[in-house]
C-alpha positions, 0 to 999 in steps of 0.5 A: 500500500502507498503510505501517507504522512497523514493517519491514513495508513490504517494498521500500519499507523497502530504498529507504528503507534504501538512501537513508539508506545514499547519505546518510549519515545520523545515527541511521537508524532516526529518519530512517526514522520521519521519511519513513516519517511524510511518506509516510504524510502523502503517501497520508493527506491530499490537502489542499495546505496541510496538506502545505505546513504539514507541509513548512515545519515540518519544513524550519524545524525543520530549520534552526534544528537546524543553526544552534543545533548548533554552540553547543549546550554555551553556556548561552543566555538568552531575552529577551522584551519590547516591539518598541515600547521607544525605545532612550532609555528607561531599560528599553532600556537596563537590558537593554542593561545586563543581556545585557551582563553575561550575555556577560561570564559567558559565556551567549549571547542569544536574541532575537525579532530585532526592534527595542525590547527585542529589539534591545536584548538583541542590542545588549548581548550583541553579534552574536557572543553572540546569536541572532535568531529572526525572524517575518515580519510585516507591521509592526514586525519586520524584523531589528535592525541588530545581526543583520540581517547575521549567519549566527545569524538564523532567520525563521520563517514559523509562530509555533509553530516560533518559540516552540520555538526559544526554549524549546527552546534556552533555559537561562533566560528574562527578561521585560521589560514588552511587550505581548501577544505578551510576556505570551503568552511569560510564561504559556506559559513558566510553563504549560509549567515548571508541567506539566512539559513543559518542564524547570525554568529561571530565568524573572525578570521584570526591572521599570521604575521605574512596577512593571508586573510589580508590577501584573501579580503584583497581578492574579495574586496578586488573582484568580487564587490568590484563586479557587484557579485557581493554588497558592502553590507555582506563585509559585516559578515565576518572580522579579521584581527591578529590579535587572539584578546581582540577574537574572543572580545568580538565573540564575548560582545556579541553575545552581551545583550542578544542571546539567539533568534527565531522565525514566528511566522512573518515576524523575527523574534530577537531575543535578549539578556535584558529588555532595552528601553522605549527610546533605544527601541526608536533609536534602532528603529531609525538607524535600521529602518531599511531591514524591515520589510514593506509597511513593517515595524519592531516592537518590545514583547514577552515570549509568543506562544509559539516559543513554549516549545522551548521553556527554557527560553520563555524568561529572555526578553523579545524584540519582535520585527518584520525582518525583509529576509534579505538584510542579513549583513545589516542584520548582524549590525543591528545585533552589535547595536542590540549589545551597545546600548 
């Protein structure tokens, strides 16, 4: 029989039920969806290795749930760089300088897991502070000797689950000078803020003493704003420094008053540490009037009653706007004037 996603599958929808009743699980009516989907992939599709990549993902997916669950109220900060960087070189040890200092502010760290700069961001966050998030590789990436024992390692068989794990989980990303797989993460990070499909955070590339971001924002600024195929606003994208205290400042102040943010249908609902005052709300409301949509406004709110899904969110304040889903460069300015006042 074909299956539906609606109650329309008769006695397989009470197997279903009574499966879920036996295991106990959290939120039914999503775990029904998701066997109702791999049934469904079952009856649609006879190819083995589609169904194999389908299990894979699911089963990693799964696991990086499991071990992420437990710190899931630590801010964590990626960290992105060469596997190729020598533990003398002076920029493994400025980011051993700088996860160091993250850990004494309290964020933990994710890493590739593997040696250069990733085993550099475990050395200076400690085990204890950090995650490992591992791909299997023919070259260059068995686990750092600073994680290869412990329990907060996952080795992923696809890159795409990977790259959800560290974005997913992230509350800032730091770029280091890398090589491809480091320029893939910078682009794909500022693609993702700048369409919105993932929220806005801190992304600071921290630079050696010869300017390799320095060059890379030449050749952005050079040929990319020059042929128009970015704007100047997506410059608010990220930030580059050398100097590790300025890296963590940026991460720490972006996070002084704005806590995280949340689509309630036509509206984004920014929430905050502490409420701001009816005339800082006008004064954004003037200096940010173009990323509100047609005929839009802001307004001061409690949570809405969409947000009681997460309770635990339910006591932050709210500032409530009609965001035009396009501005995501100024967006991120509207944040850093949030946290100024």
């Amino acid at each position: 029989m074909a299956l539906s996603f609606s109650r329309h599958n008769g006695e397989i929808d009470e197997l279903i039920d009574l499966l879920m009743n036996k295991s106990a699980v959290h939120h039914p009516e999503i775990i029904r969806e998701i066997i109702i989907g791999a049934l469904k992939a079952g009856q649609e599709n006879n190819y083995l290795a589609d169904l194999k990549l389908m299990r894979t993902t699911m089963k990693e997916m799964r696991y990086t749930n499991k071990v992420f669950g437990p710190y899931r109220h630590h801010k964590k900060v990626t960290v992105f760089g060469s596997a190729r960087t020598g533990v003398n070189e002076p920029i493994y040890q400025k980011c051993v300088a700088f996860t160091r200092r993250l850990a004494e502010r309290n964020y933990m760290v994710i890493t590739g897991g593997g040696p250069g700069i990733m085993q550099a961001g475990n050395e200076g966050a400690g085990a204890e502070n950090s995650f490992a998030v591992n791909i299997r590789l023919p070259f260059e990436q068995d686990t750092n000797p600073v994680m290869n024992k412990d329990k907060k390692v996952i080795t992923y068989k696809y890159f795409f689950n990977r790259k959800v794990a560290f974005l997913k989980e992230a509350h800032a990303v730091a770029l280091f000078p890398g090589g491809f797989g480091t320029l893939d993460e910078a682009m794909e990070i500022m693609t993702l803020i700048q369409t919105g499909k993932n929220p806005p955070i801190p992304l600071v590339m921290i630079d050696d003493e010869n300017g390799y971001w320095e060059d890379w924002l030449e050749f952005v600024r050079g040929s990319l704003l020059k042929r128009g195929l970015i704007s100047g606003e997506d410059f608010a994208l990220f930030s580059i420094t050398r100097d590790v205290e300025e890296a963590v400042g940026i991460i720490d102040e972006f996070y002084r008053n704005y806590h995280s943010m949340r689509f309630v249908g036509n509206n984004l609902v920014i929430r905050m540490n502490k409420s701001l005052e009816p005339e800082q709300l006008q004064i954004l409301a003037s200096e940010f009037s173009e990323i509100l949509a047609p005929g839009g406004g802001m307004r001061l709110t409690d949570a809405l009653p969409e947000e009681y899904d997460e309770p635990d969110l339910k006591h932050l304040s709210r500032l409530c706007l009609q965001f035009n889903r396009r501005s995501y460069g100024l967006l991120k300015s509207f944040i850093r004037r949030i946290n100024s006042f």
